[in-house]
C-alpha positions as MATLAB code, in Angstrom:
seq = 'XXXXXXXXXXXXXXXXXXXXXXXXXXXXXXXXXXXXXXXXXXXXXXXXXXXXXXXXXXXXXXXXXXXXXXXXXXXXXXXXXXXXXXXXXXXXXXXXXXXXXXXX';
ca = [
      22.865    0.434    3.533;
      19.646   -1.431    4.866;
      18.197   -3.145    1.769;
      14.367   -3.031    1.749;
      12.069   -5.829    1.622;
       8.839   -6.341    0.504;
       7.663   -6.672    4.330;
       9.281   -3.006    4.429;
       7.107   -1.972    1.683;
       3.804   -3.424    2.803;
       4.108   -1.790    6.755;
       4.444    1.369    4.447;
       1.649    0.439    2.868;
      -0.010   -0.076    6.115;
       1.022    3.356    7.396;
      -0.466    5.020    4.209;
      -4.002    3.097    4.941;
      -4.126    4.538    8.711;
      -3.354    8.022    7.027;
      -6.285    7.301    4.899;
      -8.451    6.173    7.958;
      -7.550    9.432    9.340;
      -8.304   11.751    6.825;
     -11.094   10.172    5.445;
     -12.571    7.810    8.427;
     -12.883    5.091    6.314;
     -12.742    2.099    8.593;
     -11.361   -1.523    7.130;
      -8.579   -1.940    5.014;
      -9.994   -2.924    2.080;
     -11.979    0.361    1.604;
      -9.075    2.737    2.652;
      -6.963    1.012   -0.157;
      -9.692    1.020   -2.847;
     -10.228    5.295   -1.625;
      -6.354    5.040   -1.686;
      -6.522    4.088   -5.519;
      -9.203    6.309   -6.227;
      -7.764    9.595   -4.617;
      -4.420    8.405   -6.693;
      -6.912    8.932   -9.878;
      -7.895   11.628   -8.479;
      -4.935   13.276   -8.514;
      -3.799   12.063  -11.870;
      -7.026   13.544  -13.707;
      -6.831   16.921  -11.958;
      -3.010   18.098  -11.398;
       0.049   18.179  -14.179;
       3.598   16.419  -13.400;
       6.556   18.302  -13.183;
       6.834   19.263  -16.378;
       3.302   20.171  -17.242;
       2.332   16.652  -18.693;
      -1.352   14.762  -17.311;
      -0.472   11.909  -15.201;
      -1.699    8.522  -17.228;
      -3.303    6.401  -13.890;
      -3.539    3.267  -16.167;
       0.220    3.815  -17.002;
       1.556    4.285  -13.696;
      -0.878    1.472  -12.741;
       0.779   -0.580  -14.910;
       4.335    0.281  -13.699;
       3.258   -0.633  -10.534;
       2.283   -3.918  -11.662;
       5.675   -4.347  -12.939;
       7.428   -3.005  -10.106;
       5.230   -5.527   -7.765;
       6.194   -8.355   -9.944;
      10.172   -7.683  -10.168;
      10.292   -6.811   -6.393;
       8.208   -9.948   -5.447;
      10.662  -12.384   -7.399;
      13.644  -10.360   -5.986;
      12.839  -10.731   -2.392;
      13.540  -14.416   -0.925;
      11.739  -13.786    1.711;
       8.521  -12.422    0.369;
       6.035  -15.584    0.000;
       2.264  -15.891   -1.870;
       1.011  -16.085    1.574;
       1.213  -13.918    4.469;
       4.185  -15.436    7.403;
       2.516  -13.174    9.662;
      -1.130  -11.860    9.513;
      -1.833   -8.248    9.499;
      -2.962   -7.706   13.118;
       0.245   -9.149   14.045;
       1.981   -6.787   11.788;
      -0.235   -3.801   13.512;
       0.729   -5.089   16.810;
       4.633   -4.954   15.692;
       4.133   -1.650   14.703;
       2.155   -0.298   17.589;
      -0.431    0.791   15.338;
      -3.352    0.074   17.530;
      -4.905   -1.295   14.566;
      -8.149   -3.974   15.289;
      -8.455   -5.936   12.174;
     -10.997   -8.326   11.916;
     -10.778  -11.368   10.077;
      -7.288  -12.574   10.893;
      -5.870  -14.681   12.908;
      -3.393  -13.203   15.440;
];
């Protein structure tokens, strides 16, 4: 069983940001999270869960919050600042990704 890490969670993050860029072509990844976020409300204000019930954005925010906090204490190798910088995380991935204002 391969046990994710937070670095597994933030190149998914990274995928979900290009799918953003490509629906939406919303360049920079500080917009496509922030239209990320608000296509998540979105979504919570206009469709039902699975059993009917509105989706609470601010609650599931808030789970987040707590899920981001118990994963980031969990992982050893997860550290306040990046080890690598994004555009060599792109690279890694073969994203193609230009990212301006880090350091490769």
């Amino acid at each position: 069983m391969n046990i994710r890490t937070n670095r597994d969670r933030a190149t998914e993050a990274l995928q979900l940001t290009d799918k953003m860029k490509e629906m939406t072509g919303v360049d920079g990844l500080f917009s496509q999270v922030s239209d990320a976020l608000c296509h998540l409300m979105h979504l919570c204000r206009l469709v039902r869960d699975e059993q009917g019930e509105d989706i609470d954005f601010e609650a599931a925010l808030s789970l987040a919050r707590i899920n981001f906090e118990a994963e980031a204490e969990e992982d050893p190798d997860d550290a306040p600042q990046p080890v690598v910088s994004l555009a060599q995380l792109a690279a890694a991935l073969d994203l193609g990704r230009q990212v301006q204002g880090f350091d490769q």
